[in-house]
Each structure stands twice: as C-alpha cells, then as structure tokens.
C-alpha positions as CSV (number, residue, x, y, z in Angstrom):
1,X,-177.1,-120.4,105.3
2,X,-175.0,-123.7,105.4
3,X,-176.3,-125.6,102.2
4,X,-176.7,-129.5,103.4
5,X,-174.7,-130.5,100.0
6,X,-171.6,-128.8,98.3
7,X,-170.4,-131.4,96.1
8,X,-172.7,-134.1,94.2
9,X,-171.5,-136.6,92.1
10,X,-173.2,-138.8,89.7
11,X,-172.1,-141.7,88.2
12,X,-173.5,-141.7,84.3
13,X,-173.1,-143.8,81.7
14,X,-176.0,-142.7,79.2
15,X,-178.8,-145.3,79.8
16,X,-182.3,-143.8,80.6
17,X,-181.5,-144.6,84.5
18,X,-178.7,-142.3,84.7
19,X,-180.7,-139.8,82.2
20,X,-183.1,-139.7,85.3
21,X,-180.6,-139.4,87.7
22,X,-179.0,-136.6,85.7
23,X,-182.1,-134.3,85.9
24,X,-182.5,-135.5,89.6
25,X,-178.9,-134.5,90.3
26,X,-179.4,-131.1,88.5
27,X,-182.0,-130.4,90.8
28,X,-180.6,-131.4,94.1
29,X,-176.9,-129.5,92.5
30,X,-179.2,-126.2,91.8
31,X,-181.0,-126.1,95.5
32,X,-178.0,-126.3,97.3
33,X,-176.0,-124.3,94.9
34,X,-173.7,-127.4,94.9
35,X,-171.0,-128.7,92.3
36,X,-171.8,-131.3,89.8
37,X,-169.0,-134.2,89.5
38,X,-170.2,-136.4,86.8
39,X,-168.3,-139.4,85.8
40,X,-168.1,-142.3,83.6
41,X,-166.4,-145.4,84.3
42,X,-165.1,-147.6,81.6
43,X,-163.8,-151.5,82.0
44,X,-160.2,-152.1,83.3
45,X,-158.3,-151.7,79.6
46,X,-158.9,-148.1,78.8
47,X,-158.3,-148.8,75.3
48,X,-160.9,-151.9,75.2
49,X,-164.6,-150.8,75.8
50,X,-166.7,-152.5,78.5
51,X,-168.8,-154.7,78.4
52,X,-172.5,-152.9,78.9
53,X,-175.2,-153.7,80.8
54,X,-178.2,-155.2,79.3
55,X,-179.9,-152.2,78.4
56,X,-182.4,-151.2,75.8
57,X,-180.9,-147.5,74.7
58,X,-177.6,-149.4,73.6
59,X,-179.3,-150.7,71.2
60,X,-181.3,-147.9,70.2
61,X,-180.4,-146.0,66.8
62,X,-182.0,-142.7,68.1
63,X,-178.9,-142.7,70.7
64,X,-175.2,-141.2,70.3
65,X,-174.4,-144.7,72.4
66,X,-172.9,-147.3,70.2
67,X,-174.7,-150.8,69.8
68,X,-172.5,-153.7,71.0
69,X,-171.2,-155.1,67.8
70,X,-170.1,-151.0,67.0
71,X,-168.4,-150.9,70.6
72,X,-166.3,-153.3,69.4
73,X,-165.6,-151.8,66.5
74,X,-162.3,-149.7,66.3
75,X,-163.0,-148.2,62.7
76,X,-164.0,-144.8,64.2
77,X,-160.9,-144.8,66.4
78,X,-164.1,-143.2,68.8
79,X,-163.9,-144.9,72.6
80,X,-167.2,-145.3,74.3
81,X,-166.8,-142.9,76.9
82,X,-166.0,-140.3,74.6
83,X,-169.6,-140.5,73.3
84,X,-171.0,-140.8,76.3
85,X,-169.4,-137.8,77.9
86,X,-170.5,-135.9,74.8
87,X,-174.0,-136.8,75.3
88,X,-173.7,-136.0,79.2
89,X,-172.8,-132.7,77.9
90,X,-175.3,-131.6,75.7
91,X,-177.9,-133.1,78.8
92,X,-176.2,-131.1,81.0
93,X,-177.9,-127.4,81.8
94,X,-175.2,-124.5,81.6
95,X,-176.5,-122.7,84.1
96,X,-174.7,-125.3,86.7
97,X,-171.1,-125.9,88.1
98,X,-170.0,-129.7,86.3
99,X,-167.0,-130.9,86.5
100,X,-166.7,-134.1,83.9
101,X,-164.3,-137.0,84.4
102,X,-163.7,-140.6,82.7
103,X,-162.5,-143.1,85.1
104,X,-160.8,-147.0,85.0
105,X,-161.6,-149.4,87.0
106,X,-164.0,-151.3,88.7
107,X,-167.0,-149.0,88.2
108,X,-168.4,-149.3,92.2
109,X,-164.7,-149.2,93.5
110,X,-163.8,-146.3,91.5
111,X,-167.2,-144.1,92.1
112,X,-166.4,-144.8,95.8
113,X,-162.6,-143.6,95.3
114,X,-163.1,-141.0,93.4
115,X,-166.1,-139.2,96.2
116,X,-163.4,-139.8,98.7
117,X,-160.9,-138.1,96.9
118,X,-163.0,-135.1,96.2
119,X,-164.9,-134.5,99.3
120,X,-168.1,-135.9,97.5
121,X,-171.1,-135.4,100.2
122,X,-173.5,-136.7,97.8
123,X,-173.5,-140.0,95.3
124,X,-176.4,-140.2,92.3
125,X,-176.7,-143.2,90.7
126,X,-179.2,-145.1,88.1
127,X,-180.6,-148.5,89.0
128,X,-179.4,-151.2,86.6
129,X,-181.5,-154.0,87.4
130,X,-179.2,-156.6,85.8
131,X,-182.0,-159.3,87.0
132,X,-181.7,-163.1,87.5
133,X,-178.4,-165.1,87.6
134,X,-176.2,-162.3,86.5
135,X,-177.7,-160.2,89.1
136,X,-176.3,-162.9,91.5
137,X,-173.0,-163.2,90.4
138,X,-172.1,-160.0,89.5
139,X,-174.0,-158.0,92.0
140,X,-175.5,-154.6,90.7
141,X,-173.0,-151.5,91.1
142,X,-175.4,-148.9,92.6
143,X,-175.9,-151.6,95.1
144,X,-172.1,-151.8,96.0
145,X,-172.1,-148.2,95.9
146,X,-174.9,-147.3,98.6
147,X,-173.2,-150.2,100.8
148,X,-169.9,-149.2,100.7
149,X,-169.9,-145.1,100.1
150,X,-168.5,-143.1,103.0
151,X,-171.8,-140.8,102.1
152,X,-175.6,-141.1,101.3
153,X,-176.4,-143.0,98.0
154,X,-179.3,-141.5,95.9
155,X,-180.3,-144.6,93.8
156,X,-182.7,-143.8,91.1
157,X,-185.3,-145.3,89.1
C-alpha cells in the first residue's frame, strides 16, 4: 500500500503554534508510517540569536525558551536553538522516525530549501499571526512557505 506521505517536515521553533503542529505532524508522520524532519531556523549570524516573534511563551517562565533580554544574553554560552531543539525532543514521541536539524537563514527560504533537498512531500507549520504593520512589512513565514513550497503547506492554528 503506497502511503500518500514518506517524508514530513515541520518547521518548529517552540511557540504553542508549532507545539500544535508538532502533535499534528506526529499524527499525520504515524498514519503514513512517514519520517519526521523537524527543523529550527535561527537568524542569519549563527552565533547572534534572532529576533523572535511576538509571542507570549517567550516570555513565559514555565518554558525552557529564553525571554528576550536572556536571548541576548551570552552568560550561558547556551544559543537559542539549542534549547529549543531540546524541548522539541523531549515533545517528541519515540516511537517515531525524527530526524532534527538547525538551519541559517532566512527562515521561509531555508524551510523551502531544505524540503527540496530532502525530498520533503509534506511541510507543517504554526501560524504566527504577527498582526498589523509588521504583518505588512515583513510578511508572515508560514505564508511564504505555503506560496512558494514545491509541496502542500499544512498551516496550523
């Protein structure tokens, strides 16, 4: 029985949106018997964290995601995505094939690279609604994403 995908990826970067689209992407990944790619993409400067998106579990103690004034904090010597990808992986069920990467880049140019490059038949990703002027300027990336991806785009909410 062809399976309709073999390889989902899921662009995470801890916020509740992409804890939804985790469990969302577990369940598509465990029907089809499919492979998990989940990534993080962090700002241009690997070394210098991004900027987040105006989100409320950045700022939330009860997280392993540092506020913004700790992001920019080097005192740990701990980068952002390694604490992300952390929490991704105790989120993650072990009962699934994941394969976890950090990328660099421009997140919706590098989520769309990196599903070409690995023959990605699925995208999951959160919905950051950035809102208002920013929303304008900057567009939102799951919105690039779902334009530009050479696959279907799973945006979730």
């Amino acid at each position: 029985m062809k399976t309709l995908f073999n390889h989902v990826l899921l662009a995470y970067d801890g916020s509740p949106d992409s804890q939804k689209a985790l469990q969302i992407a577990e369940g598509i990944v465990k029907q089809s018997d499919a492979r998990l790619y989940l990534v993080f993409v962090e700002g241009h400067d690997p070394y210098n964290h991004p900027t987040p998106y105006d989100n409320e579990a950045l700022n939330d103690p009860e997280k392993n995601i540092p506020n913004k004034s700790q992001m920019n904090s080097y005192d740990d010597g701990e980068r952002l995505a390694d604490r992300v990808m952390e929490q991704a992986k105790s989120e993650v069920s072990k009962d699934i094939d994941v394969r976890f990467d950090v990328l660099t880049g421009p997140p919706e140019r590098r989520i769309i690279q990196y599903s070409e490059e690995n023959d990605i038949d699925l995208i999951v990703i959160g919905n950051r609604g950035l809102g208002g002027l920013k929303r304008i300027v900057m567009g939102s990336i799951s919105h690039k994403v779902s334009n530009d991806a050479h696959c279907p785009v799973l945006v979730t909410k």
